[in-house]
C-alpha positions as CSV (number, residue, x, y, z in Angstrom):
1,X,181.4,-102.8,75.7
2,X,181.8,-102.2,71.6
3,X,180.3,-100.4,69.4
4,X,177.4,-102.3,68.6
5,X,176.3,-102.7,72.1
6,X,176.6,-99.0,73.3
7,X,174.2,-98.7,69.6
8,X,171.5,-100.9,71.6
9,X,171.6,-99.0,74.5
10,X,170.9,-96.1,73.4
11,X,168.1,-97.4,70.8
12,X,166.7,-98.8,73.7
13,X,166.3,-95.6,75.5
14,X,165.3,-94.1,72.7
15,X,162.4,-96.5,72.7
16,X,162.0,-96.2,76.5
17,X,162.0,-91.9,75.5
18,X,159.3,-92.8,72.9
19,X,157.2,-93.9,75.0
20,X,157.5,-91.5,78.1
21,X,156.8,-88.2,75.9
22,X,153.5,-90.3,74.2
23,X,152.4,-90.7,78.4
24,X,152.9,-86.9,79.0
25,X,151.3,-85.5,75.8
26,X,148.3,-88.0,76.7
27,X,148.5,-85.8,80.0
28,X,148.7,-82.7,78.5
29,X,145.5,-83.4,76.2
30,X,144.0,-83.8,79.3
31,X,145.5,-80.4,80.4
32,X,144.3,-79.0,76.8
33,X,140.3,-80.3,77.4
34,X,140.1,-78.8,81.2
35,X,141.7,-75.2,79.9
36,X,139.3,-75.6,76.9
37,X,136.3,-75.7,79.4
38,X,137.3,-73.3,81.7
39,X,138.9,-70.8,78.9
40,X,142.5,-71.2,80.5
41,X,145.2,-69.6,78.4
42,X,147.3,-72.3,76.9
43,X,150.5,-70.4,76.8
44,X,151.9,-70.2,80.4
45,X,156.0,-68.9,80.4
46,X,155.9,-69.0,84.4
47,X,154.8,-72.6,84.0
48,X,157.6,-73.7,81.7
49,X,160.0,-71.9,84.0
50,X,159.0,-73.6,87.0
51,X,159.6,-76.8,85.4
52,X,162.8,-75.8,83.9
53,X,164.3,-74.3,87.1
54,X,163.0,-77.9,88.9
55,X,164.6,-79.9,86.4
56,X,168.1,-78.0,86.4
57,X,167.8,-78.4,90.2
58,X,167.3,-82.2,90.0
59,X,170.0,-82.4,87.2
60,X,173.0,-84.7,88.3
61,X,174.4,-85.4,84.8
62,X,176.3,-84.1,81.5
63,X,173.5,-82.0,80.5
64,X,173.7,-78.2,80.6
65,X,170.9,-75.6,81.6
66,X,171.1,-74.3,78.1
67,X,170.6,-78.0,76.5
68,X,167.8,-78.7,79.1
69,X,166.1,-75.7,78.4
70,X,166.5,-76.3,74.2
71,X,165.1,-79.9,74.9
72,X,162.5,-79.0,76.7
73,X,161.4,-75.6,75.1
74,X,160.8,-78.2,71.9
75,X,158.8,-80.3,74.3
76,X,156.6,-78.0,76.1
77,X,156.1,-76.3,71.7
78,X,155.0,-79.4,70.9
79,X,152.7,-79.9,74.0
80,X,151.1,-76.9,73.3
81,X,150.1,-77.7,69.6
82,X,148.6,-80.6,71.0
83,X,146.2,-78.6,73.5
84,X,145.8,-75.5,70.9
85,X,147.4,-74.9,67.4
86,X,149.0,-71.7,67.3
87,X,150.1,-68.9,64.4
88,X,153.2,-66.7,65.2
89,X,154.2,-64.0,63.6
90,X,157.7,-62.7,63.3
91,X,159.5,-60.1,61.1
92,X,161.0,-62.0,58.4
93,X,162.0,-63.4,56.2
94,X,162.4,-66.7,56.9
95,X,165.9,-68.0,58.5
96,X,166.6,-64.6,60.5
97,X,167.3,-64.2,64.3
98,X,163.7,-63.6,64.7
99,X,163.0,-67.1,63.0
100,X,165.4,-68.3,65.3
101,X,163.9,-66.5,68.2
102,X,160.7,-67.9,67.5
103,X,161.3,-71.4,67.3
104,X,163.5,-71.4,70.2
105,X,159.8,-70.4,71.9
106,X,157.4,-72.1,70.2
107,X,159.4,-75.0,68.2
108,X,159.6,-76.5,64.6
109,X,155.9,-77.7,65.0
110,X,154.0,-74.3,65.0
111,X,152.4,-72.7,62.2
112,X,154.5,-69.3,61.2
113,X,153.5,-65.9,59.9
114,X,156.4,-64.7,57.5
115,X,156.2,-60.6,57.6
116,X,158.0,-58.0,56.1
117,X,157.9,-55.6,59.3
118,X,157.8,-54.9,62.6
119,X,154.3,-52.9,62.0
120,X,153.3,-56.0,60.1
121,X,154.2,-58.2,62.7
122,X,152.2,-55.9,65.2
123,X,149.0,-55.7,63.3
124,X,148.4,-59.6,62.5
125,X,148.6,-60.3,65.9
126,X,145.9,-56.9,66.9
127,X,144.1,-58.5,64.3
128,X,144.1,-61.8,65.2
129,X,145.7,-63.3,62.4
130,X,147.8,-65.1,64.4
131,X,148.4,-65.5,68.3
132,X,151.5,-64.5,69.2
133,X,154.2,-62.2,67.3
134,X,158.0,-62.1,67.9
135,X,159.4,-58.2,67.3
136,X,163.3,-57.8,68.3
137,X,163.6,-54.9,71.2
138,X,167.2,-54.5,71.9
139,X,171.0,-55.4,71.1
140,X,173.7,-54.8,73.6
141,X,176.0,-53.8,70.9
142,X,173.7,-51.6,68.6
143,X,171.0,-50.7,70.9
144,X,167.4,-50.1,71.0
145,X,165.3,-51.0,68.1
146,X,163.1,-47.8,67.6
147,X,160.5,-49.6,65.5
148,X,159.4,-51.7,68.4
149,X,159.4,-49.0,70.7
150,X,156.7,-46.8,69.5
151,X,154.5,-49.3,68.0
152,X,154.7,-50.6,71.5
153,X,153.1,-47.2,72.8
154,X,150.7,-46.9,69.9
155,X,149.4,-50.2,69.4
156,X,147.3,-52.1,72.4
157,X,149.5,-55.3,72.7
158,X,150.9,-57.2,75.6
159,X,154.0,-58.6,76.7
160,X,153.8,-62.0,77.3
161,X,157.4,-63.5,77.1
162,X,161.1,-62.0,76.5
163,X,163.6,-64.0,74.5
164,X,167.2,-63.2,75.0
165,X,169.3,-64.6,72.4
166,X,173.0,-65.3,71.6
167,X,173.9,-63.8,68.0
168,X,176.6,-66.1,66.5
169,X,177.2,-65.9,62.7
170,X,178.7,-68.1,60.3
171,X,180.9,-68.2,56.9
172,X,179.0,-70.7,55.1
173,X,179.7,-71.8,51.4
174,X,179.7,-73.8,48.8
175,X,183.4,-73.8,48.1
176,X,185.4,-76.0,50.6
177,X,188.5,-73.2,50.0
178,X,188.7,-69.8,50.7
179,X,191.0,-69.9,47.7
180,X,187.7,-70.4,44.9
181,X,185.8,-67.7,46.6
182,X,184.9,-64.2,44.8
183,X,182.2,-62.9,46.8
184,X,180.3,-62.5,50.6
185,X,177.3,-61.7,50.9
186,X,175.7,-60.0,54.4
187,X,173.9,-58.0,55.9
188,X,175.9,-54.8,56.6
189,X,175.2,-55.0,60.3
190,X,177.1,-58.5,59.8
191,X,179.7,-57.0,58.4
192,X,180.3,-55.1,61.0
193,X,180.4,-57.5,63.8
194,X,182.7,-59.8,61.9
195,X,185.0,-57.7,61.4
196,X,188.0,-59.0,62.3
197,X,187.0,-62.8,61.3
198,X,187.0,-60.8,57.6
199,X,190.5,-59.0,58.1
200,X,192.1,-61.9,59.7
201,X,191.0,-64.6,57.2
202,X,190.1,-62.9,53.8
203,X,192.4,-59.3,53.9
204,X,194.3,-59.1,50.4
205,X,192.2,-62.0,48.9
206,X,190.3,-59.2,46.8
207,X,186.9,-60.8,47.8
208,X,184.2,-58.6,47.3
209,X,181.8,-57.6,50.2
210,X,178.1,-57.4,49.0
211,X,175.8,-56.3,50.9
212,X,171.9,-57.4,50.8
213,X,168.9,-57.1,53.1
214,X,169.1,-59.8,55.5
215,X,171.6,-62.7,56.0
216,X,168.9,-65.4,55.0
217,X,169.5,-63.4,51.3
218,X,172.8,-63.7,52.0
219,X,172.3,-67.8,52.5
220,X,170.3,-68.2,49.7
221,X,172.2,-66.5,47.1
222,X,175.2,-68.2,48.2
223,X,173.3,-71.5,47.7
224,X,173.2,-70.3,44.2
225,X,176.4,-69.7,43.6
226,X,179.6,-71.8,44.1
227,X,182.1,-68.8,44.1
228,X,180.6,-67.4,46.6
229,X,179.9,-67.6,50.8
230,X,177.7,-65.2,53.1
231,X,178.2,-64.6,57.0
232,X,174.5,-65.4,58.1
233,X,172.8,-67.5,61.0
234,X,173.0,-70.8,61.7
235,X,169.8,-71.1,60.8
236,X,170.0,-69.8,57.2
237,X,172.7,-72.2,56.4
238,X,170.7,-75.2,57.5
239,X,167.2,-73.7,55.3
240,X,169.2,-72.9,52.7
241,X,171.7,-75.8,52.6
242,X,175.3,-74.1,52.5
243,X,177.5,-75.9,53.9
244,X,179.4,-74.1,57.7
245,X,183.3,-73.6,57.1
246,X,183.4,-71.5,60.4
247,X,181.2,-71.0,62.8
248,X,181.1,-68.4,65.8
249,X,182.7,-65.9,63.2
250,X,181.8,-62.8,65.8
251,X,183.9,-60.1,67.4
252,X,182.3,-60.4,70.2
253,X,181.4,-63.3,71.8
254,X,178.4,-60.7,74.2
255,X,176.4,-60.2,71.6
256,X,172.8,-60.5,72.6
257,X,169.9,-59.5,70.9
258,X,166.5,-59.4,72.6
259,X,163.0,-60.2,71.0
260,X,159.6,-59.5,72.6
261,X,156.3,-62.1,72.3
262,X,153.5,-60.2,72.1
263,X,149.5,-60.9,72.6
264,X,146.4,-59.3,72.3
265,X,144.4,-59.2,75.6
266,X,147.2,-61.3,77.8
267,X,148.3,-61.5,81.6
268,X,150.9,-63.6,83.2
269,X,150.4,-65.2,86.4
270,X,153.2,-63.8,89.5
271,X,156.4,-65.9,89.3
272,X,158.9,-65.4,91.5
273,X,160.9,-63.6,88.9
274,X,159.1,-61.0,87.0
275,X,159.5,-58.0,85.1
276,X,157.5,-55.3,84.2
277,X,157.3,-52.9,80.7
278,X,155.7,-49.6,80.8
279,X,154.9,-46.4,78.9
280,X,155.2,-42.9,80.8
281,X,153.6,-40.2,79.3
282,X,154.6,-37.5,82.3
283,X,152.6,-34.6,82.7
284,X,154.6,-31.3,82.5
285,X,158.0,-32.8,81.5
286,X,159.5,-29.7,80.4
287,X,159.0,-28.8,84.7
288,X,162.3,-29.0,86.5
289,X,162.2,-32.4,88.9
290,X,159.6,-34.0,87.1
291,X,161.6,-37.0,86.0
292,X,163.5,-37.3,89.0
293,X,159.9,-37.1,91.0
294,X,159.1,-40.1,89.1
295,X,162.2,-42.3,89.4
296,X,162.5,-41.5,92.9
297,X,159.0,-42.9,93.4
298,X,160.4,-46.7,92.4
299,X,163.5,-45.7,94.6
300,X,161.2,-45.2,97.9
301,X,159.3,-48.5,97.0
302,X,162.2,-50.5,96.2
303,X,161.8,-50.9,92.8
304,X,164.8,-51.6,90.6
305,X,164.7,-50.1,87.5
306,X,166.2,-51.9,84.7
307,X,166.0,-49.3,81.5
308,X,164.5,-46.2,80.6
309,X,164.4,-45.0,77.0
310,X,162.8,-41.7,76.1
311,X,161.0,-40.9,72.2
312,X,160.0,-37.6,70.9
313,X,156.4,-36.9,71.7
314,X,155.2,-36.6,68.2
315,X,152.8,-33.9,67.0
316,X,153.4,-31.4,69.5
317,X,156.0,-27.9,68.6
318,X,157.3,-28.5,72.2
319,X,160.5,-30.8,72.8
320,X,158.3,-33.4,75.1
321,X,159.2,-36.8,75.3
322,X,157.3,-39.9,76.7
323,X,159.1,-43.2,78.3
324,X,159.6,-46.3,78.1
325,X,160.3,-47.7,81.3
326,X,161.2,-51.5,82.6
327,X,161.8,-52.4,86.1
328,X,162.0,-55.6,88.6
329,X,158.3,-56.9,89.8
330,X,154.7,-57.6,88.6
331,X,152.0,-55.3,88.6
332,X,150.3,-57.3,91.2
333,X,153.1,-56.6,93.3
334,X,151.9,-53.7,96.4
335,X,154.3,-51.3,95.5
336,X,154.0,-51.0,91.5
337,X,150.0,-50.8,92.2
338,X,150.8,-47.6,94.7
339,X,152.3,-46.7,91.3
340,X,150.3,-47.3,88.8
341,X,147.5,-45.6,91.1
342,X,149.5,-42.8,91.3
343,X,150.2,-41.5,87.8
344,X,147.1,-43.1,86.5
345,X,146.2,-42.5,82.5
346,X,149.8,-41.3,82.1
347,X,151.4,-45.1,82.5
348,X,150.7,-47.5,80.1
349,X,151.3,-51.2,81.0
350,X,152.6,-53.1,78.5
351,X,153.0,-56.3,80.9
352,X,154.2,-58.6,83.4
353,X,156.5,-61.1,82.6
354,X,159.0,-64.2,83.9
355,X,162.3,-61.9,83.2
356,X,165.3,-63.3,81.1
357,X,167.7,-60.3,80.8
């Protein structure tokens, strides 16, 4: 078979794709009128992971999990707009992980709130202003992100859905030779993590390392100038158009960062995979056993805990701290209700959700 005839093949399926995904958003219009009527929440994570996991099972060819999961995650984004536009919010700007985090959710076709912080990013979606809003949480090399944390006790927000997402950078530039370059700019976190691309590839060159507020700056002032590269996100080097020299520039080929998507007034529906945030606000934690009281409560019931974080207690002289807590299960599940019922006002549930990480 040549060249030409392997091209008609595949425009063929394309054709034959074409058509399929036009049947299945005429189904999910359907979908979109009967949720209307009955109030339904469009947004449904266990849903999409059903169908993923089914899919994956049924799998018998070259396709991955991962390139399943980005295919469809476009799909189902796209199938949602269909049955209910939808505003996210994420902490800008516009090209950063959280960008990328948010796409990878709610795809290219959604309309996006831009914000400036994490508090920002909390109080459109309290407000309204827009649906859903994607905060980072953690990163397995730098840890928690303390931001997140206590606006997660202060504000009255759900969890709906956890991203966990692979942080690659890039050396994007103008310049197609090391040789011409005079400048990097990155983040300094960046900078950090790429450390020994940097020592390895541009030691004794006398470039100098700038460093600017995010790595979409980095992109765009690179796009500006041709002396000149930045270590930044795929992403950025696509919006901004700088062409990629190397890719997967990283020290560590771990490095995960997590992002939250939060909701006003949302629960999830039981999977067969959930997770569970909380806030503990113990009574008397300056008493001796009172933390070990309270973990040994999930240890009788079987509940695996997953992390605990503690923050100061603000506005009191005492050293008191309050928790945040994340273990295996949904709060429908028999033991976390003997829980919850137990330490009453001083939990805070934050929500159930299909777990990632």
């Amino acid at each position: 078979m040549d060249l030409q005839e392997l091209r008609n093949r595949i425009d063929t399926l394309d054709d034959q794709l074409l058509n399929i995904l036009n049947e299945r958003m005429e189904l999910v219009q359907k979908v979109g009128d009967l949720k209307r009527s009955s109030q339904s929440i469009i947004y449904r994570p266990e849903r999409e992971k059903q169908i993923l996991d089914r899919l994956e099972k049924r799998n018998n060819g070259l396709l991955t999990r991962k390139a399943i999961d980005a295919i469809f995650f476009e799909i189902f984004a796209v199938s949602r707009n269909l049955e209910l536009p939808e505003r996210i919010a994420y902490l800008g700007p516009e090209g950063s992980f959280s960008h990328q985090a948010a796409e990878s959710r709610f795809g290219g076709m959604s309309e996006y709130l831009v914000l400036p912080t994490i508090h920002s990013v909390f109080e459109s979606v309290e407000t309204g202003r827009a649906k859903f809003g994607v905060v980072p949480i953690e990163n397995n090399q730098e840890g928690i992100v303390i931001e997140t944390v206590d606006f997660l006790r202060d504000k009255d927000l759900s969890i709906v859905a956890e991203v966990l997402l692979e942080v690659h950078f890039t050396f994007a530039s103008q310049s197609d030779t090391l040789r011409n370059i005079r400048r990097i700019y990155s983040k300094d976190i960046a900078f950090r993590q790429c450390g020994k691309f940097i020592s390895e590839y541009l030691d004794g060159m006398g470039i100098e390392l700038i460093p600017v507020e995010s790595t979409a700056k980095a992109a765009k002032l690179a796009s500006q100038e041709v002396d000149s590269a930045a270590i930044c996100s795929s992403i950025s080097a696509s919006l901004f158009g700088v062409p990629i020299l190397f890719d997967n520039i990283e020290d560590s080929n771990q490095n995960r960062t997590r992002f939250l998507i939060l909701a006003k007034d949302f629960v999830n529906v039981k999977s067969d995979d959930d997770k569970t945030t909380i806030i503990a606000n113990l009574p008397n934690t300056n008493r001796p056993g009172v933390l070990y009281e309270f973990l040994k409560d999930f240890n009788d019931r079987g509940i695996n805990l997953t992390k605990i974080d503690s923050r100061p207690l603000r506005g009191e002289a005492a050293f008191r701290t309050w928790f945040l807590v994340e273990f295996l299960g949904h709060v429908e599940d028999e033991p976390v209700k003997e829980i919850m019922h137990k330490y009453g006002t001083h939990l805070k549930w934050l929500g159930s959700y299909v777990r990632v990480s």
